[in-house]
C-alpha angles and dihedrals in degrees: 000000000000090000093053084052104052104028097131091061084074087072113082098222094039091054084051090047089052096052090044091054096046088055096039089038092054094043090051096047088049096057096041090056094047093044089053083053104045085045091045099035111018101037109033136001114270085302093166078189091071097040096059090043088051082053099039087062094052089057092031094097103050090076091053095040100007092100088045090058090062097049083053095045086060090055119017133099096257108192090052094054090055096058087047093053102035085060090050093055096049087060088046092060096035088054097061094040081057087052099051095038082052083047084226093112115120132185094259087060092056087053091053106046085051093049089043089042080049098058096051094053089045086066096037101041094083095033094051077061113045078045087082103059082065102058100043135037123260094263093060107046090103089057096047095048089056089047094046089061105038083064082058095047095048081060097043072052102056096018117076087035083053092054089042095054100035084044079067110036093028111028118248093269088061088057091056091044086044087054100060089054083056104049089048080075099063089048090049084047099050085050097060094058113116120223093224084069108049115094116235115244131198101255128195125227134250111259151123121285089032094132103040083051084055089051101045097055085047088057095048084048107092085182105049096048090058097046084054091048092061090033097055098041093038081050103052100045098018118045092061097097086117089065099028086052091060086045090062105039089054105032107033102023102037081224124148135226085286096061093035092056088051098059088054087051084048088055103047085060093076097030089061091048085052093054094048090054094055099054088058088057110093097176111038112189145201101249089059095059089046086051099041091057083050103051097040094059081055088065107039078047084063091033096057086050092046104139098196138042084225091053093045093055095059107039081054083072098072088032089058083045092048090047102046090043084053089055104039092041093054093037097054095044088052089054098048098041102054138071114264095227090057093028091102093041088047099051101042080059084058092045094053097059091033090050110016087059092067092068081060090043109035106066086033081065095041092056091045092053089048100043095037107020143271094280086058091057082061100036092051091059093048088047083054095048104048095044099052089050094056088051105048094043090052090044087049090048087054097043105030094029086230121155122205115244128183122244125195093240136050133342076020081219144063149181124241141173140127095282118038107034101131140309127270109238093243119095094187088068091059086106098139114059100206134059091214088056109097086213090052104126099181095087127047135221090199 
C-alpha cells in the first residue's frame, strides 16, 4: 500500500520537487493567511469587503497572463523560471513585512504587492504542473500529482496553525520576513536536480498562433468544457473557505487568529487525506469530479448552519477531503488526458477559469458576508456547487447516455455509460478529440 502511495518518491527530482513545494507551499500558505488578518484585523475593522478584494487582486491576473503562462510552460526551461519566480515572490513578501514593522504599511500597499504576488503565480500555475511530467515517467503521473499536492496540503496543514501562533508571539511583519528565509530553501532545491534524472517530454515550439491551438482542442473537448463549467463556478463561490472562514471566527464565533488558524490547519486534514487518496487513483475519472462538487456544497451547506466553532472545525475535515479530491481528480485527468506538447497551454486554460473566477467571486462573497451575514458567504458557495453538479450530470446523462450507480467507497456513487468511464493513462492515444467521436481514444469502455 505505502509503495503504491508513494510511488513518485522513488524518482530523485521528484523527491526534490516534494521537499521544495512543502517549504514554498507552507510559506505561501503562511503569508496568505497573515495578510487576511492584517487586512481584516490591522487595517480595517473586520471590512469582508477589503479582504475579497485583497483576494480578488491576487487572482485578478490569471485571467490577463494566465494564458501566457501556459504557452511558457510548452517551451520554457521550467526548472529555471521557478526559481525566477519563487525568488520574486520571496521580495514581494519581504517588502510588506518591512512596511508593517515600519508601521508605514496602508491598505493600497497590501493591494499591490497581491496583485504583484498575482502576476508571478499566473505564469508559474500551469508550469509547477507540467513540471512534473518531467520528473517522473508516464505511468506515474497520477501518483505524482497526488503527491504534488499532498506536499501542499501538509502545508495548508502547518501553515495557517504556524501564522496563528507566530500573529500572537511575533507580530504579523516577522511572519512575512520569516517567509523569505524560507523560500530561499525551494530555489536552493530546484538547483540540486540532476539532469540524468529528468524524463524527456514532447515540447512545442514558440511560435505564433500557440494559444488559439490550445483553445481550439479544449472546444473540441466535450469533456473538458464541462470539467471548466463545475471548476469555475465551484471556484468563485466555493473555494473561499480561507477568507469565509475568517468571516465566521470573528463574526459568528467571537473567536481570534489562534482559533482562525486552527480552522485552515482543520481543513487541511481532510484535504491531505484527500490527497493521499488521490496518489493511490490510477484512473480518475469524470464522474468523480461531477460527485466531489456535489458533495462538497453539501457540506458547505452543514458547514454555513453550523451552530458551534467546535462543530465548524470538524466538519471542515470532509470539506478539505471533498475539495482537494475536486481539484486532484480534474487536474489529473487534465494531465493524462492531453497531449504533452498543449498540456501547458491546456491547463493554464483550466486555470483560468479555475483561478481567474475568484476575483468575480471573491468580492460578490465578500458583500454578501457583509450585507446578509458570515453564514451566507458560505451558504452562497454551497447554493453554486450543487447546482452545477445537478446540471452537468444531467447534461452528461442526456448527452453521454450515462446512469448514476452507488459504490461502496468514495465518492459511494459513479457515472457510467458506454462513453466516459475513465482515461488511459497514456496522453499520446487522445487522438480524437471528442467523446462523442466513435474514433475518441482518451476514455475507455474496459
Amino acid at each position: 500500500m505505502a509503495s503504491k502511495t508513494f510511488l513518485s518518491l522513488n524518482y530523485p527530482n521528484f523527491r526534490l520537487w516534494f521537499v521544495s513545494n512543502l517549504f514554498a507551499a507552507t510559506a505561501t500558505w503562511m503569508q496568505r493567511v497573515t495578510q487576511i488578518w492584517v487586512v481584516l484585523v490591522i487595517l480595517t475593522h473586520n471590512d469582508a469587503f477589503a479582504v475579497g478584494l485583497t483576494t480578488a487582486l491576487q487572482f485578478l491576473p490569471q485571467l490577463f497572463v494566465g494564458f501566457l503562462g501556459g504557452a511558457l510552460a510548452d517551451w520554457v526551461e521550467r526548472r529555471r523560471f521557478l526559481q525566477i519566480t519563487q525568488t520574486g515572490t520571496a521580495l514581494l513578501g519581504l517588502l510588506l513585512g518591512i512596511l508593517i514593522l515600519t508601521d508605514t504599511a496602508h491598505l493600497y500597499h497590501v493591494y499591490a504587492i497581491a496583485f504583484a504576488t498575482g502576476i508571478i503565480d499566473s505564469l508559474t500555475v500551469s508550469l509547477r504542473q507540467t513540471f512534473l511530467s518531467e520528473l517522473v515517467p508516464k505511468e506515474a503521473l497520477p501518483n505524482a500529482v497526488g503527491l504534488n499536492s499532498t506536499a501542499f496540503n501538509i502545508a495548508r496543514l502547518i501553515g495557517p496553525a504556524l501564522a496563528g501562533v507566530f500573529i500572537l508571539i511575533l507580530g504579523p511583519g516577522w511572519i512575512f520576513v520569516l517567509n523569505f528565509a524560507i523560500f530561499v530553501i525551494p530555489v536552493v532545491t530546484l538547483a540540486l536536480m540532476k539532469k540524468e534524472h529528468f524524463y524527456p517530454v514532447a515540447r512545442g515550439e514558440r511560435r505564433k498562433g500557440m494559444i488559439r491551438e490550445g483553445f481550439h482542442y479544449v472546444r473540441a473537448r466535450s469533456d473538458l468544457k464541462a470539467i471548466i463549467l463545475l471548476i469555475t463556478l465551484t471556484g468563485a463561490f466555493g473555494f473561499n473557505l480561507q477568507m469565509t472562514q475568517a468571516f465566521m471566527a470573528t463574526g459568528v464565533y467571537g473567536k481570534g487568529s489562534g482559533e482562525y488558524g486552527l480552522l485552515g490547519s482543520m481543513m487541511a486534514i481532510g484535504s491531505l487525506a484527500g490527497a493521499l487518496m488521490a496518489a493511490r487513483r490510477t484512473r480518475p475519472r469524470f464522474a468523480l469530479v461531477v460527485s466531489s462538487v456535489f458533495i462538497f456544497g453539501v457540506m458547505e451547506a452543514l458547514l454555513a448552519i453550523s451552530p458551534s466553532y467546535w462543530l465548524f472545525a470538524i466538519l471542515s475535515i470532509p470539506a478539505g477531503f471533498a475539495m482537494i479530491t475536486i481539484i486532484t481528480a480534474a487536474n489529473a485527468l487534465i494531465q493524462i488526458s492531453t497531449p504533452e506538447e498543449l498540456r501547458g497551454r491546456v491547463l493554464s486554460i483550466y486555470f483560468v477559469f479555475n483561478l481567474g473566477s475568484t476575483p468575480i467571486g471573491s468580492p460578490f462573497v465578500g458583500w454578501v458576508g457583509d450585507t446578509f451575514g458570515a453564514r451566507w458567504s458560505i451558504g452562497v458557495g454551497a447554493i453554486a456547487c450543487i447546482g452545477v453538479a445537478l446540471v452537468v450530470f444531467v447534461w452528461a446523462m442526456l448527452a453521454w447516455k450515462v446512469k448514476l450507480l452507488p459504490t461502496r467507497h468514495w465518492p459511494f456513487f459513479q457515472i457510467e455509460g458506454p462513453r466516459e468511464r475513465y482515461y488511459r493513462c497514456d496522453p499520446i492515444n487522445t487522438q480524437a478529440a471528442d467523446p462523442s467521436d466513435p474514433d475518441y481514444r482518451g476514455p475507455s469502455t474496459q
